[in-house]
KOLMAR-610024 format. One record per residue (C-alpha): residue in one letter; y, x, z. Coordinates in nm, 2 decimals. Last residue first. Example, Ala and Ser with C-alpha at 12.3 -4.5 7.8 and 13.67 -1.06 7.14 Angstrom:
<lummar><res>s</res><v>-0.11</v><u>1.37</u><w>0.71</w></lummar>
<lummar><res>a</res><v>-0.45</v><u>1.23</u><w>0.78</w></lummar>
REM end
This chain:
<lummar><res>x</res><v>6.45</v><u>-1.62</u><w>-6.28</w></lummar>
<lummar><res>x</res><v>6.87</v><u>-1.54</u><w>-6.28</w></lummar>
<lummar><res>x</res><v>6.76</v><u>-1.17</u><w>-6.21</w></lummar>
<lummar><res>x</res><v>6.95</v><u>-1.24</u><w>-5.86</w></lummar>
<lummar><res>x</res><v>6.73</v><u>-1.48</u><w>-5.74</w></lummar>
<lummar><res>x</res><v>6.43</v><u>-1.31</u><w>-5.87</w></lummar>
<lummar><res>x</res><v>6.55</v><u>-1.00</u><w>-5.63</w></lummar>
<lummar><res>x</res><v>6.64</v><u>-1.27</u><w>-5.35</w></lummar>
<lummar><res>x</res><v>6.27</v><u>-1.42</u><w>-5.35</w></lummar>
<lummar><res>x</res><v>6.10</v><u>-1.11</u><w>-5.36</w></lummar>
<lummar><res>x</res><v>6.34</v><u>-0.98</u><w>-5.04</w></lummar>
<lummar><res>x</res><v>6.23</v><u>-1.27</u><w>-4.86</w></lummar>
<lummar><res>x</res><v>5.85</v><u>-1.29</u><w>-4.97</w></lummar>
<lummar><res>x</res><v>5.87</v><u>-0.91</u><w>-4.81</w></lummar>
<lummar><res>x</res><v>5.98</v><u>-1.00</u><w>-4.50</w></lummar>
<lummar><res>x</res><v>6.17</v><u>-0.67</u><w>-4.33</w></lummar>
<lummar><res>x</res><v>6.05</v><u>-0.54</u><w>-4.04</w></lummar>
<lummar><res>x</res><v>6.24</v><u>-0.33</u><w>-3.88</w></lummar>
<lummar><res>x</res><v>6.14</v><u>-0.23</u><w>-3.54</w></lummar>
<lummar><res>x</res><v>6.06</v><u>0.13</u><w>-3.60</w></lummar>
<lummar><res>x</res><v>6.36</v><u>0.30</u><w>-3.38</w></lummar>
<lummar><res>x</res><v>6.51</v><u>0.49</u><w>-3.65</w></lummar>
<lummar><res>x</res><v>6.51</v><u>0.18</u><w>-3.88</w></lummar>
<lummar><res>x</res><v>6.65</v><u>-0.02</u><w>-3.59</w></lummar>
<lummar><res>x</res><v>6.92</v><u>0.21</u><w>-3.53</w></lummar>
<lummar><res>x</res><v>7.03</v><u>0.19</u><w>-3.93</w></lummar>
<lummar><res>x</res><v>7.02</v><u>-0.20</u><w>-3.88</w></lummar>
<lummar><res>x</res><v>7.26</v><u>-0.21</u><w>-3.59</w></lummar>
<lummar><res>x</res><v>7.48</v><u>0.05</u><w>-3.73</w></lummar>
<lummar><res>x</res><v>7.50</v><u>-0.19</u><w>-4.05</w></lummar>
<lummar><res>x</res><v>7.58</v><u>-0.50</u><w>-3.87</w></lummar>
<lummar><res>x</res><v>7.84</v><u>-0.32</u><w>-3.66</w></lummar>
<lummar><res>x</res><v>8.02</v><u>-0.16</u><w>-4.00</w></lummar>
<lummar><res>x</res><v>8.00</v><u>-0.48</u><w>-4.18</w></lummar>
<lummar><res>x</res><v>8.20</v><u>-0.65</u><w>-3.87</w></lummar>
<lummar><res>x</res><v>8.38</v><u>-0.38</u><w>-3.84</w></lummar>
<lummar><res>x</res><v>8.52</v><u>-0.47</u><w>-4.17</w></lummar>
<lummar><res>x</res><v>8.48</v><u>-0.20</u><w>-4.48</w></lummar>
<lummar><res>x</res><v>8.76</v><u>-0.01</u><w>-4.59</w></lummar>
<lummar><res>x</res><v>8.54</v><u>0.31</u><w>-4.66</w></lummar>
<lummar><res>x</res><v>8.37</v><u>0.09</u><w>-4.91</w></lummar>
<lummar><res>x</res><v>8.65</v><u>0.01</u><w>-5.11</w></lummar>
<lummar><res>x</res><v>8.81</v><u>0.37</u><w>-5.09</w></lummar>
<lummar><res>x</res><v>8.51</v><u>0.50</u><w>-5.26</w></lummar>
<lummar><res>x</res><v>8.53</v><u>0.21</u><w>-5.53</w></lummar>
<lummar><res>x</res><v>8.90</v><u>0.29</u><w>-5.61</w></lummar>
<lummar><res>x</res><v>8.82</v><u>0.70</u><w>-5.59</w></lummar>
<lummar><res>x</res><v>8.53</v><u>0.58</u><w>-5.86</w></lummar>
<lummar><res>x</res><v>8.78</v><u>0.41</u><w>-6.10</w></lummar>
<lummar><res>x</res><v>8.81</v><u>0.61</u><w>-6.39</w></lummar>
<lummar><res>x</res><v>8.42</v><u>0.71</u><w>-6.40</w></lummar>
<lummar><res>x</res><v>8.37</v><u>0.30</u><w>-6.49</w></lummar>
<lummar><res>x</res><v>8.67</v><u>0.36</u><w>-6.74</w></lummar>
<lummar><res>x</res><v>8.41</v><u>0.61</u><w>-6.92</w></lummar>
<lummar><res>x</res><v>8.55</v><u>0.99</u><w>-6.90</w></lummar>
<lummar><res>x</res><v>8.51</v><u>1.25</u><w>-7.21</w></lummar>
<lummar><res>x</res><v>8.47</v><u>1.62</u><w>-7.27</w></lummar>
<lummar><res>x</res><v>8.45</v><u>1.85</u><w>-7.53</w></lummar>
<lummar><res>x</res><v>8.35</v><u>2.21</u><w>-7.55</w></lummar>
<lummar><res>x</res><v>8.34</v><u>2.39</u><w>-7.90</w></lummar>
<lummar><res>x</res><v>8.21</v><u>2.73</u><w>-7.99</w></lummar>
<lummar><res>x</res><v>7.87</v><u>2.55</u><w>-8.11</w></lummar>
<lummar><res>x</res><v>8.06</v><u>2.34</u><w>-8.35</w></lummar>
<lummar><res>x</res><v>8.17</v><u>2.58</u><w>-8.54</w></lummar>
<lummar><res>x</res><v>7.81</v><u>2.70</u><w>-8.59</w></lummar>
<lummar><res>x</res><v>7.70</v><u>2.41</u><w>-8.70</w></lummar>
<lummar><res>x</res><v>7.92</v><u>2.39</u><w>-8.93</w></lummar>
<lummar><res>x</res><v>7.92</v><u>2.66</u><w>-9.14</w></lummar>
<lummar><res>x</res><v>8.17</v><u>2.93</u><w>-9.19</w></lummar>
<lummar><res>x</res><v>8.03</v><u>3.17</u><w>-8.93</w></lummar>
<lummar><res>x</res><v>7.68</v><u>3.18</u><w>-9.11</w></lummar>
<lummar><res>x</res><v>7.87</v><u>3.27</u><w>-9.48</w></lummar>
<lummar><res>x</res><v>8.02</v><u>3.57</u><w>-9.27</w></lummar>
<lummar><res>x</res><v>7.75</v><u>3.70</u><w>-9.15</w></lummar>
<lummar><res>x</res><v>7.57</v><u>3.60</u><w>-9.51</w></lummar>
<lummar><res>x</res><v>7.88</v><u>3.87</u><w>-9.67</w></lummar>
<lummar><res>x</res><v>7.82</v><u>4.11</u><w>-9.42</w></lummar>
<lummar><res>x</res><v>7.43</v><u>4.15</u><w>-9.48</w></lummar>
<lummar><res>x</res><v>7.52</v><u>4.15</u><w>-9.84</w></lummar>
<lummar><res>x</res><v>7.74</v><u>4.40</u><w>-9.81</w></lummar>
<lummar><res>x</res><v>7.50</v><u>4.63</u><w>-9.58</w></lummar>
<lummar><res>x</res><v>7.21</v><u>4.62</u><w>-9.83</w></lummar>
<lummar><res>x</res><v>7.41</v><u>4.72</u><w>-10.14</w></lummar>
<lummar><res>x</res><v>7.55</v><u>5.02</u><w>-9.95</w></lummar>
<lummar><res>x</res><v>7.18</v><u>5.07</u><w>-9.89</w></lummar>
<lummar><res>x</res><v>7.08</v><u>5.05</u><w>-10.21</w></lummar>
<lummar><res>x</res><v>7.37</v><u>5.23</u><w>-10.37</w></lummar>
<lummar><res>x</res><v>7.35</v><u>5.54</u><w>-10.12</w></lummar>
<lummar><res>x</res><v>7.03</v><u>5.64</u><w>-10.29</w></lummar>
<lummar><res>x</res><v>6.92</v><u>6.01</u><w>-10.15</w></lummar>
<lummar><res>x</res><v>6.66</v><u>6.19</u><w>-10.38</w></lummar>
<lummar><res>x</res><v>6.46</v><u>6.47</u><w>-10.19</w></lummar>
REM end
């Protein structure tokens, strides 16, 4: 029985040499990196939430008066009117 340590000595140095090749390249750098980034809209979303906590009562009655007549059934909302204000506010 023959033994060939060059073959498989052979075998293992090229196996480290395309380990390392595949490290070098670039997708594979840029694998092992997280980034991040924030719009200006995401910036101001503390200013938005304290805007609508601020409401007036006034706003606050009108809509605790529509959400109990949601739970009670007896809104009825016209549906030419609400077509009419979303072409309105599409500029058609």
């Amino acid at each position: 029985m023959r033994i060939d340590l060059n073959n498989s000595v052979a075998r293992q140095v090229a196996a480290e040499k395309a380990a390392k090749a595949k490290d070098k390249s670039p997708s594979s750098t840029s694998l092992r990196e997280d980034k991040t980034s924030f719009s200006k809209c995401s910036l101001s979303l503390p200013d938005l939430v304290q805007g609508a906590m601020s409401a007036p009562a006034a706003r606050q009655e009108r809509i605790a008066a529509l959400r109990d007549a949601v739970q009670n059934g007896q809104y009825q909302p016209d549906p030419s009117v609400i077509a009419s204000a979303m072409l309105k506010e599409s500029g058609q």
